[in-house]
N, CA, C and O atoms as a GROMACS GRO file, in nm:
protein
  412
    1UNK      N    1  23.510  -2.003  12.153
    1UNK     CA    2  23.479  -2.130  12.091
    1UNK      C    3  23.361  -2.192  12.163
    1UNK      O    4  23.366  -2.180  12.286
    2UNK      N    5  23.251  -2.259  12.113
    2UNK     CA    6  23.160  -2.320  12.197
    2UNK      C    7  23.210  -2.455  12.140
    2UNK      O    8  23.279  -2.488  12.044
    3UNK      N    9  23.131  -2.532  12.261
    3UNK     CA   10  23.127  -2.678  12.271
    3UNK      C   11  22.973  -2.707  12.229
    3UNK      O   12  22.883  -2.680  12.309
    4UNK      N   13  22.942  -2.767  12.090
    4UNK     CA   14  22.886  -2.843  12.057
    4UNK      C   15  22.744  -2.944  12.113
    4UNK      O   16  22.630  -2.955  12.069
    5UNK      N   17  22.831  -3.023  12.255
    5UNK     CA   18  22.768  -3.086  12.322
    5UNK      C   19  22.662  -3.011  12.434
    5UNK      O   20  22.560  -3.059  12.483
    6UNK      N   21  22.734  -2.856  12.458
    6UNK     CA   22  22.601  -2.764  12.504
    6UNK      C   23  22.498  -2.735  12.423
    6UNK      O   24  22.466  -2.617  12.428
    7UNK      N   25  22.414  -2.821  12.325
    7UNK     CA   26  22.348  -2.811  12.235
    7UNK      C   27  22.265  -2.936  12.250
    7UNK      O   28  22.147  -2.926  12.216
    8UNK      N   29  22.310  -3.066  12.300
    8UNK     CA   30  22.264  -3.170  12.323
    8UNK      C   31  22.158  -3.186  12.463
    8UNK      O   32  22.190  -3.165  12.580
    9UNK      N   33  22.028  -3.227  12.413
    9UNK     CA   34  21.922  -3.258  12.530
    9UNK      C   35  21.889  -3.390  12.516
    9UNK      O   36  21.834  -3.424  12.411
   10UNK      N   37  21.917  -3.483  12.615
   10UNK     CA   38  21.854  -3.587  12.626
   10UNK      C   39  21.750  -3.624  12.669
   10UNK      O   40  21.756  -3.610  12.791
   11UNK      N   41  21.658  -3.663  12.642
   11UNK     CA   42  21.503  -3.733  12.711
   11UNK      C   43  21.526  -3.921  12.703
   11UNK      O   44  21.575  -3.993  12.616
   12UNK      N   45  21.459  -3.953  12.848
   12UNK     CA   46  21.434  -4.047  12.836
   12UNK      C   47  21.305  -4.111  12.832
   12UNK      O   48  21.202  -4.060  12.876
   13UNK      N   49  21.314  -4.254  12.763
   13UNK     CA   50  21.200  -4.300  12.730
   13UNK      C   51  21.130  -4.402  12.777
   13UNK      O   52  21.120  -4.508  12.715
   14UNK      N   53  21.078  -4.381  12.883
   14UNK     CA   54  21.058  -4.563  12.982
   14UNK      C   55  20.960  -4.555  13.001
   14UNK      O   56  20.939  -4.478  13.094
   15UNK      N   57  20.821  -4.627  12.932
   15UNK     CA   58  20.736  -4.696  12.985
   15UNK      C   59  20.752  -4.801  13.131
   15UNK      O   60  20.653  -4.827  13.200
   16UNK      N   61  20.858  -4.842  13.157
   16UNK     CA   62  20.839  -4.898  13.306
   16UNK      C   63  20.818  -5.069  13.275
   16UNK      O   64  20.803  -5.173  13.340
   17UNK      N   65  20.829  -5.014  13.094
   17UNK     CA   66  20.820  -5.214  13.092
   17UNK      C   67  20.962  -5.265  13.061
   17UNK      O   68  21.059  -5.222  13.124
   18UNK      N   69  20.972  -5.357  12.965
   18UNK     CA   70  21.087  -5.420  12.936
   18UNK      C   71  21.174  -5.395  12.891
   18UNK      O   72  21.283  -5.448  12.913
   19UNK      N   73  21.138  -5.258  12.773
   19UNK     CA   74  21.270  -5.163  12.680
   19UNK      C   75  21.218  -5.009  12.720
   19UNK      O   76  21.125  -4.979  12.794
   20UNK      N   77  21.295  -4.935  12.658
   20UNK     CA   78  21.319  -4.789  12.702
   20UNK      C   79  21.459  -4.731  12.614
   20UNK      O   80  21.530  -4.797  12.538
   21UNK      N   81  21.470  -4.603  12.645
   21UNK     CA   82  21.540  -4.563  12.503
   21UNK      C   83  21.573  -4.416  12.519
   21UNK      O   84  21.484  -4.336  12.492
   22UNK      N   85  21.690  -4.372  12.561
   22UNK     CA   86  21.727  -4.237  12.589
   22UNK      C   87  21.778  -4.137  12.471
   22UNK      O   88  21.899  -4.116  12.459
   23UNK      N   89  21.685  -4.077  12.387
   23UNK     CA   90  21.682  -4.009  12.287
   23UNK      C   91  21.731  -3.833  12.316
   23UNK      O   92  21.678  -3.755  12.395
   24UNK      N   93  21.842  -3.807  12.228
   24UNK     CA   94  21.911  -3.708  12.186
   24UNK      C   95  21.871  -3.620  12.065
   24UNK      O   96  21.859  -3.651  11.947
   25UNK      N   97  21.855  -3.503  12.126
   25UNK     CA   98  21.821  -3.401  12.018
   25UNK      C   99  21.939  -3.289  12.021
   25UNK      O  100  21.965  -3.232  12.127
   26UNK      N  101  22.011  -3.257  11.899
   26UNK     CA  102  22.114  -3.152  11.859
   26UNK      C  103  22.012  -3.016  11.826
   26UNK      O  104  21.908  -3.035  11.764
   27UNK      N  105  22.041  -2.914  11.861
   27UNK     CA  106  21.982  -2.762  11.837
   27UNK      C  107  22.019  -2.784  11.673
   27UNK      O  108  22.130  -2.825  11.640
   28UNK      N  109  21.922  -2.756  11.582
   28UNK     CA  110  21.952  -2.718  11.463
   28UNK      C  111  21.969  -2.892  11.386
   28UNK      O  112  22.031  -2.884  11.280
   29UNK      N  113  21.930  -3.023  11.418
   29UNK     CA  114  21.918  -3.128  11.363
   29UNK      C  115  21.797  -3.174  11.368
   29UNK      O  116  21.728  -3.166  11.470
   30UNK      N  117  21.759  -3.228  11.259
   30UNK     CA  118  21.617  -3.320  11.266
   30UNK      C  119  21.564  -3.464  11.350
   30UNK      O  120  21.478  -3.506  11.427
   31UNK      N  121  21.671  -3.501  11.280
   31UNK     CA  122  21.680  -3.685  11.299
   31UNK      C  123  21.745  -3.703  11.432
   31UNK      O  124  21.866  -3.681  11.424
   32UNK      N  125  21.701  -3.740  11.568
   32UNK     CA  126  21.746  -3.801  11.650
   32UNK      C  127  21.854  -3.923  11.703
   32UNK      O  128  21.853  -4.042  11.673
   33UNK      N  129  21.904  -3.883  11.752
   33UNK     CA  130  21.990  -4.044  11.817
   33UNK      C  131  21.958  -4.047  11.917
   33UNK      O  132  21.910  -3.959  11.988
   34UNK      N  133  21.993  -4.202  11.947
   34UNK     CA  134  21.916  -4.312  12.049
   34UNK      C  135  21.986  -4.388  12.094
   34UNK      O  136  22.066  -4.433  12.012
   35UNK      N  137  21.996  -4.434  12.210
   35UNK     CA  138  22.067  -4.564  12.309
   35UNK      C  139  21.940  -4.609  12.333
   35UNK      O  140  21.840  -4.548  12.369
   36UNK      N  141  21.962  -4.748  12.303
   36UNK     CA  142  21.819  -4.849  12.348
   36UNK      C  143  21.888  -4.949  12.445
   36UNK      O  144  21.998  -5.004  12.442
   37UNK      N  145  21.748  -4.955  12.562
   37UNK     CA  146  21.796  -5.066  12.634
   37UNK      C  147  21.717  -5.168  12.678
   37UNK      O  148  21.603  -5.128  12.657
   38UNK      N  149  21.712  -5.268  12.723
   38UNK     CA  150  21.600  -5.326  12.759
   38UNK      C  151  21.636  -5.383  12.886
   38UNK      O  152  21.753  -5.418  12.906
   39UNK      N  153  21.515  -5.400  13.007
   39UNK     CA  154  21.554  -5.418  13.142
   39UNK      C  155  21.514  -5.516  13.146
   39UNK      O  156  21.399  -5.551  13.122
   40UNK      N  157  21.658  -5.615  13.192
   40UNK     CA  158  21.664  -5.745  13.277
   40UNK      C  159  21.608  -5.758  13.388
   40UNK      O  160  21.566  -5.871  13.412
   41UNK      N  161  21.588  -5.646  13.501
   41UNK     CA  162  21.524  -5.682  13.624
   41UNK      C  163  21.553  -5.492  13.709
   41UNK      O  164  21.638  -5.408  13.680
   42UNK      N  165  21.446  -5.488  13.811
   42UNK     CA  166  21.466  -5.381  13.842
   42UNK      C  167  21.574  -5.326  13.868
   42UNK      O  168  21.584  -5.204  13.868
   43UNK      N  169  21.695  -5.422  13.901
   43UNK     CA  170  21.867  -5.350  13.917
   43UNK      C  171  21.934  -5.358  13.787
   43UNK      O  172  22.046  -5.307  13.790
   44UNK      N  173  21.884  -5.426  13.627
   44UNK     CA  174  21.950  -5.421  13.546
   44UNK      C  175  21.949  -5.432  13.451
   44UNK      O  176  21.898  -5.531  13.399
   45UNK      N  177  22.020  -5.305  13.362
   45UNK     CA  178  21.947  -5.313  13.238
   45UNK      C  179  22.065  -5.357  13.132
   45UNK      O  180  22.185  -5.373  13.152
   46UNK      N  181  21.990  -5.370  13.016
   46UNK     CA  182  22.140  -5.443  12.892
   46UNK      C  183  22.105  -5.321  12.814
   46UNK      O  184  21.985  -5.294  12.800
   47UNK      N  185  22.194  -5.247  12.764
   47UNK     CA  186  22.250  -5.163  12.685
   47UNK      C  187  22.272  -5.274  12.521
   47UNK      O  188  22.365  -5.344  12.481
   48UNK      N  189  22.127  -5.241  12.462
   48UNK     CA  190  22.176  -5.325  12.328
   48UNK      C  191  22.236  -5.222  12.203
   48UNK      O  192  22.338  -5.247  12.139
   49UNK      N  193  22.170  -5.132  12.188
   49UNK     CA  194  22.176  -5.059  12.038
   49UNK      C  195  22.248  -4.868  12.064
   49UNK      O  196  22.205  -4.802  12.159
   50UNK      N  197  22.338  -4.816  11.983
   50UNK     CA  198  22.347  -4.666  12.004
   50UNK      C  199  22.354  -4.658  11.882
   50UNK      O  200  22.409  -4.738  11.806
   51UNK      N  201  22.276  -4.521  11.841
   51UNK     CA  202  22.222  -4.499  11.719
   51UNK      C  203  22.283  -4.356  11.691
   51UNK      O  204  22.252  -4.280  11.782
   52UNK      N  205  22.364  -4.294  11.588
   52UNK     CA  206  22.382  -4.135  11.588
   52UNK      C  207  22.384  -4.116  11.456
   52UNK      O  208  22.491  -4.142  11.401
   53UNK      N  209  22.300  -4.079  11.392
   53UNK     CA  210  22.277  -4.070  11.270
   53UNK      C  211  22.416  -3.963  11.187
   53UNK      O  212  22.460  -3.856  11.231
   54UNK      N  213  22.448  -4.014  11.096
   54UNK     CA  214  22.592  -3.937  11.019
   54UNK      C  215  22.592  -3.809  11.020
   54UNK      O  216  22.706  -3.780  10.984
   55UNK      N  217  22.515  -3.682  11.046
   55UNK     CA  218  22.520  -3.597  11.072
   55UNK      C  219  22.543  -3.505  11.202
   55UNK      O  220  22.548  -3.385  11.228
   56UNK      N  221  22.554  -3.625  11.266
   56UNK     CA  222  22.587  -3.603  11.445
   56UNK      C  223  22.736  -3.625  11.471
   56UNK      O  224  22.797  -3.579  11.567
   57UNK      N  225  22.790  -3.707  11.366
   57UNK     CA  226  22.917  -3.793  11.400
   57UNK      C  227  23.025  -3.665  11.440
   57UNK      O  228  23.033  -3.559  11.378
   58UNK      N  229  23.104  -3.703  11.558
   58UNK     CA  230  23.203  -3.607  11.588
   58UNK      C  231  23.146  -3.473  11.679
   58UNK      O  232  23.202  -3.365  11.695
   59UNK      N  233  23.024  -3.516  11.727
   59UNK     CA  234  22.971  -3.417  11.789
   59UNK      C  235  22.977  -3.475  11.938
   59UNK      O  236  22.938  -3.407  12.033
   60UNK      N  237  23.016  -3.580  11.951
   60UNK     CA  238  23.034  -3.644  12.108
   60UNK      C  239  22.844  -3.675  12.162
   60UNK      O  240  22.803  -3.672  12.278
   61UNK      N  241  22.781  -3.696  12.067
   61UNK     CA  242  22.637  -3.712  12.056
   61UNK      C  243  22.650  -3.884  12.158
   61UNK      O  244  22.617  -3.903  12.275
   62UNK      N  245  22.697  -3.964  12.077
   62UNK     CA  246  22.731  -4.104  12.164
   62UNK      C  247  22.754  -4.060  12.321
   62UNK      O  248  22.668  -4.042  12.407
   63UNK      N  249  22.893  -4.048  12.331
   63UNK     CA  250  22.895  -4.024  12.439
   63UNK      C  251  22.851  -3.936  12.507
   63UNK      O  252  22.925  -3.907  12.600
   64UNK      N  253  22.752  -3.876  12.498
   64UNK     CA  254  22.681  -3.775  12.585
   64UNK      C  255  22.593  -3.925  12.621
   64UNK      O  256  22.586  -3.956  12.740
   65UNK      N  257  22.540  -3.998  12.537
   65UNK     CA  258  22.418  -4.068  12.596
   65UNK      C  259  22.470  -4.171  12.678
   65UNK      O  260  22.444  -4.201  12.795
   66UNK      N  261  22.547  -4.220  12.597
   66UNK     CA  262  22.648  -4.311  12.759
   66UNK      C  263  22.682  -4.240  12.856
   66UNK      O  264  22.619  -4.284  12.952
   67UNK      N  265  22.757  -4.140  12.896
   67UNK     CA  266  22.730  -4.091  12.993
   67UNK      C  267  22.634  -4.024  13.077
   67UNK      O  268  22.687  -3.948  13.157
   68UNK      N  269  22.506  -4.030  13.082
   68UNK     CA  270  22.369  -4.015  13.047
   68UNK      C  271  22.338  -4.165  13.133
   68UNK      O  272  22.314  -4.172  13.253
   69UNK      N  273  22.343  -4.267  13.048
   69UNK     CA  274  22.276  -4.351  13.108
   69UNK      C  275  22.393  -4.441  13.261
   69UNK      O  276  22.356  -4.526  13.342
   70UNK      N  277  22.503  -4.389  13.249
   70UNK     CA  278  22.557  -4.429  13.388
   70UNK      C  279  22.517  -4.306  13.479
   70UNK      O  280  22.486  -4.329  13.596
   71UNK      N  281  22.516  -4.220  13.448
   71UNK     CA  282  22.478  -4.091  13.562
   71UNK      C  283  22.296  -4.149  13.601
   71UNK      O  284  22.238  -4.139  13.709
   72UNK      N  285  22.250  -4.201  13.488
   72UNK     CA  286  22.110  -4.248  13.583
   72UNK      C  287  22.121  -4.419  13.672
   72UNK      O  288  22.031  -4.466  13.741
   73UNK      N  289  22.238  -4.478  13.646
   73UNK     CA  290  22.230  -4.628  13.672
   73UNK      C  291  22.330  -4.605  13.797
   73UNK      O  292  22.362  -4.708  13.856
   74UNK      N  293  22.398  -4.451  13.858
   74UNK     CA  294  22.406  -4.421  13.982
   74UNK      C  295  22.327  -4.345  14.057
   74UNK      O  296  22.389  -4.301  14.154
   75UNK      N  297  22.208  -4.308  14.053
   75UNK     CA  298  22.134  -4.204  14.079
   75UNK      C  299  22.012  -4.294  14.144
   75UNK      O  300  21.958  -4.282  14.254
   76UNK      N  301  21.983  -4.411  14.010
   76UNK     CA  302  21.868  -4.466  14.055
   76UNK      C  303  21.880  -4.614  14.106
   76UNK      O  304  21.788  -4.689  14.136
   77UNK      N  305  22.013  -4.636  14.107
   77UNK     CA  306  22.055  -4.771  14.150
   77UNK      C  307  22.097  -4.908  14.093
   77UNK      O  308  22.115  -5.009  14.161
   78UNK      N  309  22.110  -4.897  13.954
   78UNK     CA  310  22.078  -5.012  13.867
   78UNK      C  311  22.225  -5.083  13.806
   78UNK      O  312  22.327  -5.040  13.860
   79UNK      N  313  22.235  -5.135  13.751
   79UNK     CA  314  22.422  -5.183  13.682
   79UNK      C  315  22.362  -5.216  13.553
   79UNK      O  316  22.239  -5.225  13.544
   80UNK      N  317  22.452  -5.236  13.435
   80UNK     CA  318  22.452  -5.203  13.314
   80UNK      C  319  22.522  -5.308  13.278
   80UNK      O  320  22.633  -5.339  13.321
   81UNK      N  321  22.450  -5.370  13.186
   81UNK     CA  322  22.486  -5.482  13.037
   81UNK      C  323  22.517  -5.443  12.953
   81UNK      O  324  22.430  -5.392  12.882
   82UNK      N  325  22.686  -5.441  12.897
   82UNK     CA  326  22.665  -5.322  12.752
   82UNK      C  327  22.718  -5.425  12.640
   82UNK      O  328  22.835  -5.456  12.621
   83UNK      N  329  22.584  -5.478  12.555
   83UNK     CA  330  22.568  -5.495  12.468
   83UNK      C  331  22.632  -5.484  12.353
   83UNK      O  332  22.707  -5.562  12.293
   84UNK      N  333  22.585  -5.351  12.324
   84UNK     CA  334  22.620  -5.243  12.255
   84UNK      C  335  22.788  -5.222  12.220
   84UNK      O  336  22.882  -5.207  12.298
   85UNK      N  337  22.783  -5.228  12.076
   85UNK     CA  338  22.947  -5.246  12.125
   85UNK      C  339  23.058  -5.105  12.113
   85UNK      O  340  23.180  -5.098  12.133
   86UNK      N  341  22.934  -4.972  12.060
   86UNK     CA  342  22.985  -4.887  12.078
   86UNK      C  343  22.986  -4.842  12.288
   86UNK      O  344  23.070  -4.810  12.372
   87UNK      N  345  22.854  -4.864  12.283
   87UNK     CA  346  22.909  -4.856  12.467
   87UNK      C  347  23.010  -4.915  12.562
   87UNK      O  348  23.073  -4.872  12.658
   88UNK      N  349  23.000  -5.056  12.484
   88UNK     CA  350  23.113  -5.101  12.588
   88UNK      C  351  23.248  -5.087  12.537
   88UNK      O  352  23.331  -5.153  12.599
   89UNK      N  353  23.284  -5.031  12.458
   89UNK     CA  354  23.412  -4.931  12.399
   89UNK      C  355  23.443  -4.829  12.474
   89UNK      O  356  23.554  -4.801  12.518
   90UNK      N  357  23.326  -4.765  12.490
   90UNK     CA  358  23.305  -4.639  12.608
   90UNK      C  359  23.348  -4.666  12.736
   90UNK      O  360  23.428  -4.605  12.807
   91UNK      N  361  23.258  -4.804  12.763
   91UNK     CA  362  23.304  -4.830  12.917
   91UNK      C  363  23.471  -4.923  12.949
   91UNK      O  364  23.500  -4.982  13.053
   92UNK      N  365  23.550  -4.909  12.832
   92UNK     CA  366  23.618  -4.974  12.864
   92UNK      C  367  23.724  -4.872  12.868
   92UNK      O  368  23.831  -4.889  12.926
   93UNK      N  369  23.687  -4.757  12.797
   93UNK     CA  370  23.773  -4.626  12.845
   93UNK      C  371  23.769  -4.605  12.947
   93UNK      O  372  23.874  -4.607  13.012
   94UNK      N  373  23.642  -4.574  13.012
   94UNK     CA  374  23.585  -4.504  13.143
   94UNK      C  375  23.636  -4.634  13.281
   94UNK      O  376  23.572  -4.733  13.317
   95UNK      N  377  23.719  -4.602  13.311
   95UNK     CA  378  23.763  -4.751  13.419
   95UNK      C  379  23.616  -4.662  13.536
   95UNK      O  380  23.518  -4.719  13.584
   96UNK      N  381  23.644  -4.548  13.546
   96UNK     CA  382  23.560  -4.494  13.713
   96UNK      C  383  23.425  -4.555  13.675
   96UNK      O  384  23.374  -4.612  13.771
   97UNK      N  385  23.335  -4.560  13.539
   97UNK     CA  386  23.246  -4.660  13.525
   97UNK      C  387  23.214  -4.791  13.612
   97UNK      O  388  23.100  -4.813  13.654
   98UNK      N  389  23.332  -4.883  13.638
   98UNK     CA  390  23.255  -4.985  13.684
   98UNK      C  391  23.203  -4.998  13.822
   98UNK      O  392  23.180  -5.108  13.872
   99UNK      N  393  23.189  -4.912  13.870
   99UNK     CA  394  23.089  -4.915  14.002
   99UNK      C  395  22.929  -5.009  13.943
   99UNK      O  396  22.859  -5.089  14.005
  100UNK      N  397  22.916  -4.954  13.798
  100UNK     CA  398  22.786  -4.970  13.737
  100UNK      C  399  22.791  -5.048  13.633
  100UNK      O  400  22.689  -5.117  13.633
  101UNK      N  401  22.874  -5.080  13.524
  101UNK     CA  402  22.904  -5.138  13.425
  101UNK      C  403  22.934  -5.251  13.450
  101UNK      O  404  23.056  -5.261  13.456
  102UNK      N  405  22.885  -5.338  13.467
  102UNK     CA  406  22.933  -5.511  13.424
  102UNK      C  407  22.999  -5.566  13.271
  102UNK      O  408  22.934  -5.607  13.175
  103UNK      N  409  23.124  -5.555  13.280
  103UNK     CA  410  23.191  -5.605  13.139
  103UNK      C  411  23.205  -5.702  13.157
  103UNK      O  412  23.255  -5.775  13.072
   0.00000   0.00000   0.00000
């Protein structure tokens, strides 16, 4: 059986200014999904928008990118605004999250 989500590459998208946007590509899909965020200050960003277009759904495409953007908001130091109300659904599963997650 394969897993799906070994198919998923994320890139991120940061100009270094105010928004930025960690975009998901599926092997064999066109249309991209997206977590958008925009940074409050160099320790913090707000998690506004997650995007997975209906052909992704059930592919754990979301949560690859939420988990994605806490593996970089421990790596590079930052805590997280989640907006977003599919993320903070996520983070309210994930209790080991709040090292980084501000709910």
């Amino acid at each position: 059986m394969t897993d799906d989500r070994t198919d998923i590459t994320i890139e991120l998208e940061d100009d270094g200014g105010s928004k930025g946007r960690y975009v998901a590509h599926v092997a064999g899909m066109d249309e991209p999904a997206e977590l958008t965020f925009s940074r409050a200050s160099a320790a913090l960003i707000i998690v506004d928008h997650t995007g997975v277009p209906d052909s992704m759904r059930g592919m754990g495409v979301g949560a690859a990118l939420a988990a994605r953007v806490v593996a970089d908001a421990r790596e590079k130091g930052f805590k997280i605004v989640p907006l977003c109300p599919f993320f903070k659904a996520q983070a309210q599963r994930h209790a080991d999250w709040a090292d980084v997650v501000n709910l």
